[in-house]
N, C-alpha and C positions, 0 to 999 in steps of 0.2 A: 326701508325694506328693499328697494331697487340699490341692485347691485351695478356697478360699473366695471367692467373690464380692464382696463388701462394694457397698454403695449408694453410694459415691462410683466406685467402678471402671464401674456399671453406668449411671451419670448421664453419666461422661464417654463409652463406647462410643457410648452412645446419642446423645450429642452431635456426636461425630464422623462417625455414622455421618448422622446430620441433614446436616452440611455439605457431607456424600458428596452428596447427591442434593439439593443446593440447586436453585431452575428454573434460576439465573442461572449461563450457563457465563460463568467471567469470560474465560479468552485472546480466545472469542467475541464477547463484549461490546467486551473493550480494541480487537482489531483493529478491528473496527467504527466505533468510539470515533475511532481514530485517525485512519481514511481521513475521516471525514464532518468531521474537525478538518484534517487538510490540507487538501480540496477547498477548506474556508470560507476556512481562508487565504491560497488561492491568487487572491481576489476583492482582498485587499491586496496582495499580490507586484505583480500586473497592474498596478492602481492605481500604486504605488511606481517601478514599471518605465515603464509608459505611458502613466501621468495621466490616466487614463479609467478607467469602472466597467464591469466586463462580466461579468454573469451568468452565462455561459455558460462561463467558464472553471470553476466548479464541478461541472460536470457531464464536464470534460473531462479529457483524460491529459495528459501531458507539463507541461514547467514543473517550478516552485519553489515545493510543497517538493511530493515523490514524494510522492503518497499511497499509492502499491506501497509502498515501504521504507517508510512508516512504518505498515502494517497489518502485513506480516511481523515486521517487529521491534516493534513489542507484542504480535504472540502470542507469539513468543518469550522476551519478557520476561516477559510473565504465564504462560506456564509454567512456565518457571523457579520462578519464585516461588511457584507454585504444588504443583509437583511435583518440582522439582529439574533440577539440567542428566544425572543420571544415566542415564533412559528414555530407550525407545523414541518417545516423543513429541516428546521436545525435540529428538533428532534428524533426527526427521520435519520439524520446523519450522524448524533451519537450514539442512538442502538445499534445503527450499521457498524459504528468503529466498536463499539463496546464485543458485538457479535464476533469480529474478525481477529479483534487483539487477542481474545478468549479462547479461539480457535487456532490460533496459531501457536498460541504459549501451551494449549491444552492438549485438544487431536493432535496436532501436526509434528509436534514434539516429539510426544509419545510413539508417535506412526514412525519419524526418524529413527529414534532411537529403538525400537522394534526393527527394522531394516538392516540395523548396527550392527544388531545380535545376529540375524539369521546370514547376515553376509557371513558374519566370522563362523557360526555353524557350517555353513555351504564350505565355506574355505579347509575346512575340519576333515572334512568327507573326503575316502579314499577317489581317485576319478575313475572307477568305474559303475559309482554310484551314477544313477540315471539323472540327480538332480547338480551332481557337481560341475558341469558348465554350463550352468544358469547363469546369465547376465547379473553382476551384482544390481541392488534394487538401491535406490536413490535415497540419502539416509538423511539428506541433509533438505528438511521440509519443513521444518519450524523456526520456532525462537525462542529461547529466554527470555524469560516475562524481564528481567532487563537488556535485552536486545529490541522489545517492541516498546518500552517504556522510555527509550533514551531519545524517542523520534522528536 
């Protein structure tokens, strides 16, 4: 019943317990990682798509490729990996992607495509209509449920 210690048991605890408390959270890191890697490559989508460079689609939502879907699904893959799909975490992390993919293919689409319509209404309108130079409204806020599925 007496247990012994030995210096390779107490090198690896110690080692473990080091990794425990790394600064670097990695699921934090990856998702991070991943949105600032879709934003970049949405500056080629654009290109590819419209034959012009526009910086501003970096900064922006909607488009090809989701940088929603692919933040959520690297933290969920970097926990996994890290902690297993068994916890309470990894659970946390697929309702949140489930929540966002849904939201993006669903609200945000729709809410674009809505924007679509009233720009080209507003554009319709004689200009001395009171609402005809209204700043057009931002139409491009979702995704295609194969635009968030390709991540």
């Amino acid at each position: 019943m007496n247990e012994v210690l030995t210096a390779s048991d107490a090198s690896s605890s110690a080692r473990s317990y080091a990794s425990s408390i790394s600064p670097v959270n990695v699921p934090l890191f990856s998702a991070l990682l991943a949105c600032a890697i879709a934003q970049f490559l949405k500056l080629f989508t654009t290109w590819y798509k419209e034959k012009r460079w526009d910086s501003k689609r970096m900064l922006s939502s909607g488009g090809m490729p989701s940088s929603h879907s692919a933040t959520v699904t690297s933290l969920i893959m970097a926990i996994y990996l890290q902690e297993g799909a068994g916890g309470s975490v990894f659970a946390i992390a697929v309702v949140l992607a489930c929540v966002v993919m849904y939201d993006a293919t669903g609200v945000r689409l729709h809410a674009g495509r809505q924007a679509e319509l009233l720009n080209q209404i507003v554009c319709e309108l004689p200009p001395e209509h009171p609402v005809a130079n209204v700043r057009p409204l931002r139409d491009s806020l979702g995704h295609t449920p194969l635009q968030v599925w390709l991540q």
